[in-house]
VOPAFI-343161 format. One record per residue (C-alpha): residue number from 1; y, z, x. Coordinates in steps of 0.2 Angstrom, whole numbers, always signed. Layout:
<recs>
+---------+-------+-------+-------+
: lumdren :    py :    pz :    px :
+---------+-------+-------+-------+
:     NUM :     Y :     Z :     X :
...
+---------+-------+-------+-------+
</recs>
This chain:
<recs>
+---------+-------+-------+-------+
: lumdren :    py :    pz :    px :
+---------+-------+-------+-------+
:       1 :  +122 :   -42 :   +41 :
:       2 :  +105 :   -33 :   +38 :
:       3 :   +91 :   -41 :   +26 :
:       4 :   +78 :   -30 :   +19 :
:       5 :   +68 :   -39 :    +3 :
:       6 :   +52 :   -34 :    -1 :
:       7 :   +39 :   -44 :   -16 :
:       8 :   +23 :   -35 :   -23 :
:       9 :    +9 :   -41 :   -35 :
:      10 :    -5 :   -29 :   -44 :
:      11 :   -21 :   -33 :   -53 :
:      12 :   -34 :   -22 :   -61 :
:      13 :   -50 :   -28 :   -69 :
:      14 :   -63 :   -18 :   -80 :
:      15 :   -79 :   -22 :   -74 :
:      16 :   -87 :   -14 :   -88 :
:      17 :   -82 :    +3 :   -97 :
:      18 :   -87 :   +13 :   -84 :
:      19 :   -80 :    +3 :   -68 :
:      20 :   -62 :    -3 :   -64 :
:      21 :   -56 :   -12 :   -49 :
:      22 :   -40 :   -17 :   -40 :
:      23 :   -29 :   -25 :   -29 :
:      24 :    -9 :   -25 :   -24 :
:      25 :    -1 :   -34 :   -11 :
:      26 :   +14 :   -31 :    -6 :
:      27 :   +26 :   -43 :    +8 :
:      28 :   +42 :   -38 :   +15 :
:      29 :   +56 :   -45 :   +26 :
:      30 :   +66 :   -36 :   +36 :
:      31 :   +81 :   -46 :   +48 :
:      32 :   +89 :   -36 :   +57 :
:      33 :  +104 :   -49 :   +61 :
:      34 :  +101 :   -64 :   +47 :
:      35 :  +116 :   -74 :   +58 :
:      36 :  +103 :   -74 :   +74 :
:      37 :   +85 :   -83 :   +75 :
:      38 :   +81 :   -72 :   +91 :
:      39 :   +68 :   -62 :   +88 :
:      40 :   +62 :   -68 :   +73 :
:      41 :   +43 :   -65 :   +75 :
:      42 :   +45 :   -48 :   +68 :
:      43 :   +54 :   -49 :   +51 :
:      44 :   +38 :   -54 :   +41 :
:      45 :   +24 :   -38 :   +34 :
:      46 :   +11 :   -36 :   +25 :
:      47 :    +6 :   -22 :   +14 :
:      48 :   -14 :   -22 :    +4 :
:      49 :   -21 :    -7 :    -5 :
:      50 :   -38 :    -7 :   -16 :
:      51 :   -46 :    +4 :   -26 :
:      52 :   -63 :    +4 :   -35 :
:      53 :   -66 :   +18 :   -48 :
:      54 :   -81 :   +23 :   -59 :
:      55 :   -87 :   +35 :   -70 :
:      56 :  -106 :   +38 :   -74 :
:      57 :  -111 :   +47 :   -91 :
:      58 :  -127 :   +58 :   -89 :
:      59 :  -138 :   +62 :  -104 :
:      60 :  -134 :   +78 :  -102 :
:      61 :  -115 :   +77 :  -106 :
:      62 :  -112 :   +78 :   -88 :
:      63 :  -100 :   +65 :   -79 :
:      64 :   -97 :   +60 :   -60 :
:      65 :   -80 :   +52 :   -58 :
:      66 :   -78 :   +42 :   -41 :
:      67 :   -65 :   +33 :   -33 :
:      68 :   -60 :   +27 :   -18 :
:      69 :   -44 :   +18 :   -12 :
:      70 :   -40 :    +8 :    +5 :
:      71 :   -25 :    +5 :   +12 :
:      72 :   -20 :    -9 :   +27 :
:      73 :    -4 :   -10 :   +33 :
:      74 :    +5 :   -21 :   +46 :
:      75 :   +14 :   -15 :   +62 :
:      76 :   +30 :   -24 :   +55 :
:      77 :   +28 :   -20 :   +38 :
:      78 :   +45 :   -12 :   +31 :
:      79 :   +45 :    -2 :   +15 :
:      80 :   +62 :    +0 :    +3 :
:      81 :   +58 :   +17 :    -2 :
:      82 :   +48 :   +30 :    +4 :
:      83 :   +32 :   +29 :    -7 :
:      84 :   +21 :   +45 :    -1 :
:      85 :   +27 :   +61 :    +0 :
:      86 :   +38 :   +70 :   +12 :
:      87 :   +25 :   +77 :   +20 :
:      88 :   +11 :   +66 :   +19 :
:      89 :   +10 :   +63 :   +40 :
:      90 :   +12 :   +83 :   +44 :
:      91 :    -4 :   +87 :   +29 :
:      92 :   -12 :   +74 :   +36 :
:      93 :   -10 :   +76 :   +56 :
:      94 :    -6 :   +58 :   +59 :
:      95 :    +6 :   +47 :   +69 :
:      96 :   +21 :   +42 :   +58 :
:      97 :   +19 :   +28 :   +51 :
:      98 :   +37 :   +28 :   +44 :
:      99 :   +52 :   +19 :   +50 :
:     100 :   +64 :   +28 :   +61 :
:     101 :   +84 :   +25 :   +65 :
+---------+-------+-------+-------+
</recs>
């Protein structure tokens, strides 16, 4: 039998009124075969996104919005559910980083 389980946590903090920031972590486990210990060393992942927003008021009613977000993922980190959009790899000319069957 297949085990797929996957654990995430989320924090946000207001610096101030202007600046947030935040983290989420995510861990998964993915054994392929749960009765065997062969081939073990690749069950464990690890997912980290961050973002850091701000929003400066000018004088003149003017505002600049900024944000920035980084995202680490691990070779064997397996997600449950697709989280970006169909064609995220295809807009974004990159290697797939999705699982394949």
């Amino acid at each position: 039998p297949i085990s797929r389980q996957l654990i995430t946590a989320g924090v946000d903090y207001a610096i101030n009124q202007q600046q947030t920031v935040g983290m989420e972590v995510a861990f998964s486990n993915n054994d392929i075969n749960t009765f065997s210990d062969i081939d073990n060393a690749d069950n464990d992942g690890l997912g980290l996104q961050g973002h850091y927003a701000s929003n400066k008021k000018f004088e003149n009613g003017w505002t600049l919005s900024s944000q920035t977000t980084y995202e680490f993922i691990s070779e064997t980190f397996k997600f449950i559910e697709r989280y970006r959009p169909v064609e995220f790899n295809r807009d974004w000319n990159i290697l797939s980083t999705e699982p394949s069957n």
